[in-house]
N, C-alpha and C positions, 0 to 999 in steps of 0.2 A: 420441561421443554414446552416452550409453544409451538403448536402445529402452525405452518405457514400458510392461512385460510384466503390468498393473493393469488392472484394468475404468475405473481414471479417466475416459477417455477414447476409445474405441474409434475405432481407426482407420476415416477417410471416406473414400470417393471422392469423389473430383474433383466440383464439381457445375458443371453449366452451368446458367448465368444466361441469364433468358429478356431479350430487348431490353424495355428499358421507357421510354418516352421519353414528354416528353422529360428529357434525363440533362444536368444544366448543364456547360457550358462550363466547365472549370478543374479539376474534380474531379481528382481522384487516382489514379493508375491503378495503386495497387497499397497493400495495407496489411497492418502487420505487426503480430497482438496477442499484446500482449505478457503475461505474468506471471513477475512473482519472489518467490522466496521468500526472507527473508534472517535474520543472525544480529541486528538491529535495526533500529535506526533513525538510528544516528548516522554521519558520516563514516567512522569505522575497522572498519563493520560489514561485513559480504561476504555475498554472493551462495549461498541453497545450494540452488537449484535454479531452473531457468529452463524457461519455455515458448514456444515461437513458433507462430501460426496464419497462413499467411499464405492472403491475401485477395486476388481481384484486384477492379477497380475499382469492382466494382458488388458486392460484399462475400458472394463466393463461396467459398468455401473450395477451395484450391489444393492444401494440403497441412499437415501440423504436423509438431513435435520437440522432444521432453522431454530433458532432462538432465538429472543432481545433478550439485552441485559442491563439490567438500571446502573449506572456506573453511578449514583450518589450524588453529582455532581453534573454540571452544566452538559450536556449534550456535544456542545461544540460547536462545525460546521454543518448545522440542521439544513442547509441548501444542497449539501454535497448528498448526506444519506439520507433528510427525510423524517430522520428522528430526534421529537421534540420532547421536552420534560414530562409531556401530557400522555404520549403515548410510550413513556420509558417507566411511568411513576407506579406501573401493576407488576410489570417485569422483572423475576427472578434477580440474584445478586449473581456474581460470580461464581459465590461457594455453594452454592443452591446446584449450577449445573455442571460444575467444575466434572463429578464423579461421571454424568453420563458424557460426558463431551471427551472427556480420559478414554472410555470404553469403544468410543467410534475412530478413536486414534492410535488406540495400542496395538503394535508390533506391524502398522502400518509406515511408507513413508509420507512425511506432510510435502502435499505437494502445493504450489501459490504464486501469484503472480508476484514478482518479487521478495520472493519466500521470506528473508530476514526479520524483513518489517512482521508478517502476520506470526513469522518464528518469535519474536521479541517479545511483542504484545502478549501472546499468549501466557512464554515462560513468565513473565511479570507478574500476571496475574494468578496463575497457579504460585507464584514464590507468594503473593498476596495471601494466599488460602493458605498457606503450610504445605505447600505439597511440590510435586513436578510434575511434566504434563509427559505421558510414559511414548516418547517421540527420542528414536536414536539419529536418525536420517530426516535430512530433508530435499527438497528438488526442486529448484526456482525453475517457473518453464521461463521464463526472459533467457536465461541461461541456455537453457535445452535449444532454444528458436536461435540461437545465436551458435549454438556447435552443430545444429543441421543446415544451417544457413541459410534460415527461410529469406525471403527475399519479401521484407516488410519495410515502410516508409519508415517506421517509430516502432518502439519494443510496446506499445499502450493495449491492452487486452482486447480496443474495440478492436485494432491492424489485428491482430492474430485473429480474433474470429473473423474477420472477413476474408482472411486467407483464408481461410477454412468454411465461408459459408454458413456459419452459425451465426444466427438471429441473435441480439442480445433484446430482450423483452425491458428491464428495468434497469439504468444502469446504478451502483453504489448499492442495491440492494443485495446484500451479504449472501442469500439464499441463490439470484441468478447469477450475481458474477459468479460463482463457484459452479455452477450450472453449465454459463459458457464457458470454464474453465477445463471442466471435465471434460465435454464436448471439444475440445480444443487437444487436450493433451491425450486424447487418446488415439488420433489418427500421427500425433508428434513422436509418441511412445514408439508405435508401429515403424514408423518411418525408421526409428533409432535403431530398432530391432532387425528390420531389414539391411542394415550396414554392419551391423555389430558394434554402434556406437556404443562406446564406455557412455555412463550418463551421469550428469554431475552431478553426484548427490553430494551432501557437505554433513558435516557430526553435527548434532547439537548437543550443545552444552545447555544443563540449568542456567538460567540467568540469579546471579545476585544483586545484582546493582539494579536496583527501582528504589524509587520516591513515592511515596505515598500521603505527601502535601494536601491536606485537603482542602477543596474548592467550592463552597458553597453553589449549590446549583443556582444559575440567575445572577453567579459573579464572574464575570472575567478582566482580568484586570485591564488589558488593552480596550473593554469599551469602558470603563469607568473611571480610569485615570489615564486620560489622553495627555495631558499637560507634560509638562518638562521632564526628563529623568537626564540623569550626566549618561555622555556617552562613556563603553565600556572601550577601553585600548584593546586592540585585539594583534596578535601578530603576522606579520607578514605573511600574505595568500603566495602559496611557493610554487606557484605556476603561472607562466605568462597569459596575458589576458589573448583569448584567440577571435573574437574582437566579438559582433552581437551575433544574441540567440537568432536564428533563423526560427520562422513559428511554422510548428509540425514537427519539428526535429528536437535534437536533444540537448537540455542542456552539457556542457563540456567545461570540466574541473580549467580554474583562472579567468570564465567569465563574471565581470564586474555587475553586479546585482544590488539595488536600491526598492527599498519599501516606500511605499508613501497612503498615510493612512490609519485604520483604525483594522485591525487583523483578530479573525476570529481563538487563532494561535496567541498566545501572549510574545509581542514584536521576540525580545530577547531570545524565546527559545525558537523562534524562526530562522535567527539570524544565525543563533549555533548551528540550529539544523544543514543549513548553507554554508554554515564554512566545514562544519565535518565533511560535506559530501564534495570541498575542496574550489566552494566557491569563494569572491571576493566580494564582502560586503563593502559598498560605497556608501556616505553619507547623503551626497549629494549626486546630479545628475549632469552628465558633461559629456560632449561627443566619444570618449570611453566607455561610457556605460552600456553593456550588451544588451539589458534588461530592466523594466522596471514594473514592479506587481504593485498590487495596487485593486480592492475592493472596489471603489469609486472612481473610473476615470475619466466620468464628465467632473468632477471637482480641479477646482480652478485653484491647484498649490502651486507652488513654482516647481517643485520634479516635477509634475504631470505639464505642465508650460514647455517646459524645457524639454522634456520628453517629445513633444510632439514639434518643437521645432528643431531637434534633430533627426528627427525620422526613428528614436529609439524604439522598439518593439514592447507593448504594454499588454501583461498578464493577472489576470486576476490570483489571489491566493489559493483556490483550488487547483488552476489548471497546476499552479507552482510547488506546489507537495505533490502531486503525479508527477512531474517531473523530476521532482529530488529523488523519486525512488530509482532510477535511473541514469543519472548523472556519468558521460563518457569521461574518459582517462584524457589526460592533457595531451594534447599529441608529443610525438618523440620523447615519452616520458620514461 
């Protein structure tokens, strides 16, 4: 483990939880929050940096621990977390911390800001090492803020901690989001307990399905082969387009989404990313188009032209993977 020697996160003591009752029957006596940070978003992408707060039942903080992890390969979106090849290349592998990262998680539930994604990553990588990551339960708080029905502009972790008054110090850094996350769900937790909310935790299964394609660090195919590829046929987006993103808000499954650009994602697995979470990839740009992301939008292409003389709303690639983790349901669906 690397100790985290950064103001991210200033080491806590231990806090004792005062009895509050009454506390429902079934709760969970132990919780594990989680954040990662990774080189994407797709199956063959890896882990490079992880956090754990653990929590005991009544969502006290017990202890934390930060690591980096050299995922072997390119870094990724180094603007998003911060972490370059330079400061990844001394950094334990996976299987190095795989056994203490197991031990701050077992017979806890993982709890996360859009749990699946930081659920997925992990199982992946522990399927990587030969092992499973010893996690039965998990508890997306987006979920939890959405069944007490906090009354937030956007499901985004900085809106929950400002409902809540917590400072975020760093943001994308693994060690405070998990910091303000813990801080966040444990006045959530409370709240649930005080109604006798059921709370949604979901099973997790081991993951089998990863890629493990390797990526020479310093290669990514979207900046080095910008040139032509044939478009892929994809089939019909089975939701009506509910017309553009409004910015702050969410995106909403059948709106029409266009790339333009050089994406630190390789384009293709962006574009799957966006039609899994039930969006409509366009090729082009036309008073239909809800959205259009885009790295560079002083670049003079014809989407970004066209884009701005429709008045279409333009997002860079990051804000656009924060929003895929949340993606609303088609209306009347």
């Amino acid at each position: 483990m690397l100790e985290d020697r950064t103001a991210a996160a200033p080491r806590l003591a231990p806090q004792l939880t005062p009895p509050s009752d009454p506390w429902p029957d079934g709760y969970p006596e132990g919780y594990a929050v989680v954040d990662v940070e990774t080189t994407g978003l797709a199956r063959d992408d890896r882990i490079v940096s992880a956090a754990v707060y653990q929590l005991d039942g009544r969502g006290a903080v017990q202890d934390h621990w930060y690591t980096l992890v050299n995922p072997q390969r390119d870094p990724g979106p180094v603007w998003i977390h911060g972490l370059t090849s330079e400061v990844l290349a001394d950094a334990p592998l996976f299987g190095q911390i795989a056994e203490e990262l197991a031990a701050r998680l077992d017979g806890r539930v993982l709890v996360a800001h859009n749990a699946v994604f930081d659920w997925s990553m992990l199982a992946r990588e522990y399927a990587r090492a030969g092992s499973a990551a010893p996690v039965r339960q998990r508890l997306c708080t987006i979920a939890l803020s959405k069944e007490l029905g906090l009354p937030l502009p956007n499901h985004k972790l900085e809106s929950l901690a400002a409902h809540y008054g917590v400072v975020q110090r760093r943001a994308h850094h693994a060690l405070d989001d998990a910091r303000v996350l813990a801080e966040t769900f444990r006045p959530s937790l409370h709240a649930a307990a005080a109604t006798g909310l059921r709370l949604p935790l979901l099973a997790c299964q081991p993951l089998t399905e990863w890629s493990d394609a390797p990526r020479p660090i310093g290669y990514q195919r979207s900046y080095r082969s910008p040139g032509w590829r044939p478009s892929r046929k994809r089939p019909a987006c089975p939701y009506p387009n509910p017309g553009r993103y409004e910015p702050g808000g969410r995106l909403v499954q059948g709106m029409r989404v266009a790339f333009s650009g050089d994406t630190s994602i390789d384009r293709e697995l962006l574009e799957d990313q966006a039609v899994e979470a039930g969006l409509h990839v366009a090729t082009s740009v036309s008073r239909l188009t809800s959205l259009l992301v885009t790295n560079d939008p002083e670049a003079s292409t014809s989407k970004i032209t066209k884009a701005r003389s429709f008045g279409t709303p333009v997002i860079d690639e990051a804000a656009f993977t924060q929003l895929l983790r949340d993606v609303a349901p088609a209306p009347n669906r």
